[in-house]
C-alpha angles and dihedrals in degrees: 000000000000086000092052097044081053098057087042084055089041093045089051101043082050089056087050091054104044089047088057099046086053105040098017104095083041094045081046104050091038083058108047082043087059091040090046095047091046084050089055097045094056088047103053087047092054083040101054084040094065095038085064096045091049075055111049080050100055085038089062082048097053087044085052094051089042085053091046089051093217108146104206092045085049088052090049109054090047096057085043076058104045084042100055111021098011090140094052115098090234082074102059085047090056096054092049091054094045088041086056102042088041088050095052090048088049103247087130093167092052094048089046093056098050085055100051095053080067096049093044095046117012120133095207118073085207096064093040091056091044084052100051096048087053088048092050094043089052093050085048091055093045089047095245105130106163092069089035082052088043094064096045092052091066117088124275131198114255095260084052098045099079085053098047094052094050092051089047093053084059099057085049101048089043087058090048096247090131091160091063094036077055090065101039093047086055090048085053099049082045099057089035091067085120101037096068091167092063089028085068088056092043080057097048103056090047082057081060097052098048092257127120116196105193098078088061085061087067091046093060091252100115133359 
């Protein structure tokens, strides 16, 4: 019995055998691959956790430059931050807080270009789009309303349309094209449809223009 119970051992140690010298390397690799990409993983987390907290800190040091109201401090933390940490939204935060504070204290060309860093790169369609209305807002101020035009002839997600037509009706009707601000005025009372408060202006300014906008609900044009 003893004897039988030692070549069923045997039999199966042989099968073990045969079964790793067929699947080992495989079972191994398959192994260190899963390992290696758990390891990764864990990395890239700590990794993008202390991205956020190097941010955060460089972020407190832009809003402190913003508070002092020095203009080249104020230059200098932000390209630390587009530098370092120039894909992180808290960069993106941090141009729109120095673009503000540089263009307050009238260093337009400064604040444009901290804008534009966010256009040109942002990750979020949300802040581009944000960007791009600012930059468009501070061309229009300046009278330059071919940039300002520029940025509102790229695409905008559908919450930013609305915004982007009406502005553009501005520039158009700044540079005495009333006919155009006419239309983009109507493409803004039209994407507006769930925002009733800026619709009013929107209608307003058609008013002003000797438009009004309400026949065009019971057309089908607008709700």
């Amino acid at each position: 019995m003893a004897k039988a119970l030692d070549l069923d051992e045997q039999e199966q140690l042989d099968q073990i055998k045969h079964f790793w010298r067929t699947w080992g390397n495989l079972i191994s690799w398959i192994l260190i691959a899963l390992l290696g990409s758990y390891a990764a993983w864990n990395g890239y987390q700590y990794w993008q956790r202390s991205q956020a907290t190097k941010a955060a800190a460089l972020f407190d040091e832009v809003e402190r430059a913003v508070a002092s109201g020095e203009g080249v401090r104020i230059e200098r933390s932000l390209s630390d931050m587009k530098a370092k940490y120039g894909s992180t939204q808290f960069a993106q935060q941090a141009a729109f807080l120095a673009a503000k504070s540089l263009q307050t204290q009238g260093k337009t060309d400064e604040a444009i270009k901290a804008l534009q860093g966010v256009a040109d790169s942002a990750s979020d369609k949300g802040y581009r789009d944000i960007a791009r209305l600012r930059l468009a807002g501070l061309h229009l101020d300046a009278k330059a309303y071919d940039p300002s035009l520029q940025q509102l002839s790229a695409d905008f997600t559908p919450a930013m349309a609305g915004l982007a037509a009406d502005l553009r009706g501005d520039v158009l009707q700044a540079k005495g094209q009333s006919a155009e601000a006419i239309a983009a005025y109507k493409t803004a009372w039209t994407q507006l449809a769930d925002s009733p408060e800026y619709r009013r202006l929107v209608q307003a300014k058609l008013n002003a223009l000797g438009v009004d906008p309400l026949p065009m609900t019971s057309t089908g044009t607008a709700k």
